[in-house]
N, C-alpha and C positions, 0 to 999 in steps of 0.2 A: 508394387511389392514383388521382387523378382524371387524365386525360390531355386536350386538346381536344373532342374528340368524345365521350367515354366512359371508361370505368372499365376494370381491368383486368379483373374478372369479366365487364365485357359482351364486351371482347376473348376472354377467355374461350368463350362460348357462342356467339359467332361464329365460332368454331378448331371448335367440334364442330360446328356447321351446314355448314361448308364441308367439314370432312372427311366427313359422312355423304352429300354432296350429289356428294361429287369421286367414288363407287363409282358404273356405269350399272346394276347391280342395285337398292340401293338408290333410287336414282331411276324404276327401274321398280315399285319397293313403292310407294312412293309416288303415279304414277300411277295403280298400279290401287286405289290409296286415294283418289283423288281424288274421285270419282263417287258415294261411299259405301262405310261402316264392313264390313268384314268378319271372317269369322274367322280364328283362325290357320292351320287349316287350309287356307282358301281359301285364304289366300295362297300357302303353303308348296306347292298343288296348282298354282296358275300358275306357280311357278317348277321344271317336272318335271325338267330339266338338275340340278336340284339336288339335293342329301340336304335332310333334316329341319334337320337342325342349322345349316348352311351358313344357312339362310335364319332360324333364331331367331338366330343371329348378325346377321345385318345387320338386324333387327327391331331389335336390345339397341340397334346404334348409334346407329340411327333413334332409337329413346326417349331416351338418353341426350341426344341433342342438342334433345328437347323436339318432334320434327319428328312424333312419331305418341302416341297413348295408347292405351289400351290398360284396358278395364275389365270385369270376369266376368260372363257372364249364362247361369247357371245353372254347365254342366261346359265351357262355350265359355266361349272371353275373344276379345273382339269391338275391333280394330283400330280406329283413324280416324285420318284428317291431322287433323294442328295447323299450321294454317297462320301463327301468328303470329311462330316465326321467320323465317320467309321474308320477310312482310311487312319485318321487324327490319333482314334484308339487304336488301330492296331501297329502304329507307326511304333508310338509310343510305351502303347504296353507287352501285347501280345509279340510282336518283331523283337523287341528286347529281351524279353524273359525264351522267347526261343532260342537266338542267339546264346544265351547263357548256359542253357539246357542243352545245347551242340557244344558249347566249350568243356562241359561239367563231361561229356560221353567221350570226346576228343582227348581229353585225359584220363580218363577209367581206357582207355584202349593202348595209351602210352606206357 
């Protein structure tokens, strides 16, 4: 089912980026992913507020929305951002409504 913009499945995995991105934990996994890949343990040790579990939770959400992988090296499984749904959103939404917001000033100046 085609809509304007996109499909429902891309509507789709835009619902999971937003919901992974709407948690400020989540969004802190992902910072400290930013810089470079680490393990799960790291991560689960920056978040000490936390249990174990609490934090392979918001890992699951992170992946499921495509926003981190996640691949074994050796008895470690070794994190990274995927930054290309983000790009997705911001192609999509933020790139657009700024464009518009430079058109809307471009004319208040004319």
């Amino acid at each position: 089912m085609s809509e304007e913009k996109g499909t429902t499945s891309d509507d789709s995995r835009d619902d999971a980026v937003f919901k992974a991105l709407a948690n400020s934990t989540r969004r802190r996994i992902l910072d400290l992913l930013r810089t470079e890949p680490r393990s799960t343990g790291d991560v689960c040790d920056a978040f000490p507020e936390l249990d174990r579990t609490t934090v392979l939770q918001h890992i699951r959400v992170l992946e499921r929305a495509e926003l981190l992988t996640g691949r074994r090296v050796g008895k470690t499984r070794r994190l990274a951002l995927a930054p290309l749904p983000i790009k997705r959103i911001h192609d999509r939404w933020i790139g657009e409504y700024t464009r518009a917001a430079v058109d809307v000033l471009a004319r208040l100046d004319d």
